[in-house]
C-alpha positions, 0 to 999 in steps of 0.5 A: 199919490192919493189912491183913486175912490170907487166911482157912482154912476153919478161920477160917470160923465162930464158935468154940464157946467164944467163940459166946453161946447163949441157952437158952430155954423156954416155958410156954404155955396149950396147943400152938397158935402161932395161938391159944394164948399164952405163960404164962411165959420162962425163959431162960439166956445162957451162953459157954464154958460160964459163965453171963452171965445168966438172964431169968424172967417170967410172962406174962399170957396175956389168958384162962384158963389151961386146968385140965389145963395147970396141973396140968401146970404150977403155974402158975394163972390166979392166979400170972399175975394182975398179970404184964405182957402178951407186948406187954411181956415180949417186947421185953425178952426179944430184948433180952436175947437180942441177937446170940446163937443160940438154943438150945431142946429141941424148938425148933420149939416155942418158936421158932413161938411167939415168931414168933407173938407176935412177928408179932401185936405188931408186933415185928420180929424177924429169927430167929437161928441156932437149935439143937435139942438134942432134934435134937442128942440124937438123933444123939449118945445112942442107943436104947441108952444111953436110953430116950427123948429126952425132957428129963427122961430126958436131964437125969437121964442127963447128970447134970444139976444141976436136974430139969426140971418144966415151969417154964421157968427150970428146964427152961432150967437142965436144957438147958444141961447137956443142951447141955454133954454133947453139946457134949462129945460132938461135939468130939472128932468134929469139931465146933469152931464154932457152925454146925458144931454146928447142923449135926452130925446133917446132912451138906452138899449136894455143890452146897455143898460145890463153892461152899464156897470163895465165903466164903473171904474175906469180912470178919468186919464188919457189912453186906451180902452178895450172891449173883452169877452169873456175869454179875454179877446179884444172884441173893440178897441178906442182911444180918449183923453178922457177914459172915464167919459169916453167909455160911459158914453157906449152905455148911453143912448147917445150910442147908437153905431150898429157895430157897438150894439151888436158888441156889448153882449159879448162884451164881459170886461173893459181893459184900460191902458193909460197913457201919458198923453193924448198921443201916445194913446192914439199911438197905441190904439193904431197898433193894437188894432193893427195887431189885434184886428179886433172884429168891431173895429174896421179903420186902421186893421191893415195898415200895410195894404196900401195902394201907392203909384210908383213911377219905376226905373227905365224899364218900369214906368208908371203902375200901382204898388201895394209897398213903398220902396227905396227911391234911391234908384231914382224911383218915385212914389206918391200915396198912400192912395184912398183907394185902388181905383184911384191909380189908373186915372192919375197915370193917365192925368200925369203920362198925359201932362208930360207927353201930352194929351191922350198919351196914355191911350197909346202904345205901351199904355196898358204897361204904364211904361214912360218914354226915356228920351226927351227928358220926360222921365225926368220931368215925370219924377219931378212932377212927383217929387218937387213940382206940380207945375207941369201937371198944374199948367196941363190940367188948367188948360183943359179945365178953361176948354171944359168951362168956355165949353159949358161941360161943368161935370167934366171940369168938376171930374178933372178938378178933383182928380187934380187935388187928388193928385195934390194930395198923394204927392204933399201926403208922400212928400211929408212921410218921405221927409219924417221917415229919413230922419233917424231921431227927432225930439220936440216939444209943444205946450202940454195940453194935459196937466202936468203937476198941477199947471201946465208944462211941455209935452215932449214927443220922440219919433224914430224914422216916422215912428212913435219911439216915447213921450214925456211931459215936463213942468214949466219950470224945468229945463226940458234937454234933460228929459229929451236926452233920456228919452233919446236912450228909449224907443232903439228897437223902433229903427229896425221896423222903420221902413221907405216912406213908413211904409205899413204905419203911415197912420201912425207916422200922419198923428205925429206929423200934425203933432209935430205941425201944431203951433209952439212946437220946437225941435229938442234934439234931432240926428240927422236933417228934419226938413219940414216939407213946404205945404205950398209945393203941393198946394191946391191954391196953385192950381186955382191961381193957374187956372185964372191965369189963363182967363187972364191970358184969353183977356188980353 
């Protein structure tokens, strides 16, 4: 193995014409993160100004599409009919995005809405580097040579070869030559790589300027990075599949995150750990965190402290939980919850859905407690287990008496409690399924390099616990491989808990892992049964709700 050469801050960065951008533009139902939705993607991957790819869906919204938008737009509730659901579309779409920066005019909007969506379904999704070019353009084309910043005025300006027309590919066409101009215009200043470019309208801090020389030898590998002070405590940890670009980012001014600034003048050294793969490394970073509690970190320091509802034996009932436990004796959890505040509402949505309305506010309420007679309980744990058609039918009942009414805040708040119900039960039903199973070794093409091509990447988990990972060249047989790494990771059993308990993070990298298109099992002990999306899906909810316009119609 060759031995690595000391790198020149020139080496520092992605140059531009090797950086993969993906330019991406939204239709939406209106102008709200939290309550509007995403009507239609458009996307273009280029790299050295070709094209490798375009990505074009509509998007069912699950309501009405407001007349004035789609005057706006052309797009009606008619051309989103039979369109998958944001659930559907939105996984694909990272997919097709992989590692690359992300490239929007006005990206704040964009960028809020599929953070929203991405946060509402339950997807992970660690934000990429993400550039302006309204930002951009506003520090290269001045007052004087345009009128406005707006897309179509700079399309038309750049002699762009499509007019935007609020359609998403098209207004995603017309950025990428909007990107081109300006890309032209900021390399004679200066700007040769990715960060540069996502930093030309800001200047460094002077602190970052100082501590620059920290990144100097970071390797260009996959894995961990750790910000030390000078008496060797951890200060900020992260994660990249690139270390090298990832950490020269903080001495840029496209770092602007209060938390960092207020780091680095502490900072004395960058410790690197370099990992095997993309995964491994978040692995690691997760316990680190956990471990460390580093102070400028804050996602990820207490995986432990969560909040589950619990329907308990006969004499419990339905209450919060801050731990998971065995459900052998015929208890149920659904969580992690998003937070504390959530459990006292969705006790009420599920007492109510099976005992019937305003259950919840009679006696014995305040103790969570559940009729054993009747079924009920029986009912309860299989609403969170099995079948949401209970809770489905209730709340769709309630949603057309809100709506026929005229209270759309009232609907929209059941709405949302709803798929905040869907979640926790699909969110525990997974965990659940990956925590059971002592042993399960896959493999998926490898995204990293492996001896100069591509191969398999091989992953092991232990109870929903990340036990090793390895990768395999193409031409070799990967059973191997797989059986070795069956003999690493033992001591990870004993720290298994019901429902992973205390690493579910963890346990929810290696679930969409192991969701990822090409995965197949290698080697597995004891039963891997995938949990059915559809079971907890929120499409059933939409479809139940139009059943009973359909039913107050005949």
């Amino acid at each position: 193995m060759s031995a690595r050469r000391q790198l020149s801050f020139d080496d520092l960065g992605t140059p531009l014409d090797e950086a993969t951008l993906v330019v991406v533009d939204l239709e939406t139902t209106g102008t709200d993160p939290g309550s509007d939705a995403i009507t239609e993607i458009g996307a273009v991957k280029v790299r050295g100004g070709e094209v490798l790819g375009e990505f074009r869906t509509f998007v069912d919204p699950e309501r009405r599409i407001p007349a004035y938008i789609a005057s706006l737009t052309g797009i009606t509730d008619a051309s989103v009919a039979g369109a998958p659901s944001i659930r559907t579309v939105l996984p694909m779409f990272l997919d097709f995005v992989g590692d690359a920066a992300l490239v929007a005019h006005n990206a704040r909007f964009d960028i809020s809405f599929l953070s929203a969506q991405a946060a509402a379904c339950g997807i992970a999704w660690t934000r990429p580097l993400v550039l302006d070019t309204l930002t951009m353009a506003r520090a290269v084309f001045r007052r004087d040579e345009v009128r406005d910043h707006k897309l179509s005025t700079l399309a038309a300006h750049v002699g762009a070869s499509i007019a935007p027309d609020h359609r998403a590919l098209s207004d995603a066409r017309a950025t990428v030559d909007v990107l081109h101009a300006i890309i032209e215009r900021l390399g004679p200043a200066g700007a040769s790589t990715l960060e540069d470019l996502s930093s030309a309208h800001r200047r460094a801090r002077p602190v970052q300027l100082r501590k620059k020389h920290l990144s100097s030898q970071i390797p260009s590998v996959p894995g961990v990075y750790r910000f030390l002070d000078a008496r060797g405590q951890v200060l900020y940890v992260g994660t990249s599949r690139d270390l090298r670009a990832r950490v020269r980012t903080y001495f840029t001014a496209a770092e602007t995150r209060r938390k960092v600034l207020d780091m680095l003048p502490r900072a004395e050294s960058v410790g690197v750990i370099e990992c095997a793969t993309a995964t491994e490394a978040r692995v690691r970073e997760l316990r680190i965190i956990a471990q460390e509690k580093p102070p400028s970190n804050r996602h990820g320091l207490t995986p432990d402290k969560t909040h589950w509802l619990r329907l308990g034996t006969d004499s419990q009932g339905l209450r919060g939980a801050r731990l998971a436990r065995a459900e052998e004796d015929g208890s149920a959890h659904i969580g992690p919850l998003a937070s504390r505040h959530d459990i006292e509402p969705l006790r009420g949505l599920l007492t109510d859905s099976i005992l019937g309305r305003g259950a919840s506010l009679g006696a014995g309420a305040h103790q969570g407690t559940v009729p054993s007679t009747g079924g009920h309980r029986d009912r309860l744990r299989r609403a969170m287990l099995e079948d949401p058609r209970d809770v489905l039918d209730h709340v769709s009942a309630r949603l057309r008496t809100h709506v026929d009414a005229g209270r759309y805040e009232e609907a929209e708040k059941l709405r949302r409690l709803a798929q905040t119900y869907l979640a926790a039960a699909r969110r525990a039903s997974r965990l659940r399924a990956l925590a059971a199973v002592p042993l399960l070794i896959a493999a998926r093409p490898s995204t990293e390099a492996v001896l100069g091509g591509r191969g398999w990447e091989l992953l092991a988990v232990r109870h929903g616990r990340f036990s090793g990972t390895t990768l395999v060249p193409r031409h070799k047989d990967p059973l191997p491989f797989a059986r070795s790494l069956a003999l690493t990771g033992t001591g990870e059993t004993e720290l298994a808990a019901p429902l992973c308990q205390g690493y579910h993070q963890e346990s929810e990298i290696l679930l969409s892992w192991l969701e990822s298109e090409g995965m197949r099992t290698v080697l597995i002990e004891g039963t891997w049964q995938v949990p059915a999306r559809a079971r907890f899906d929120q499409e059933h909810l939409a479809r139940r709700f139009a059943r009973t316009g359909d039913r107050e119609a005949a």
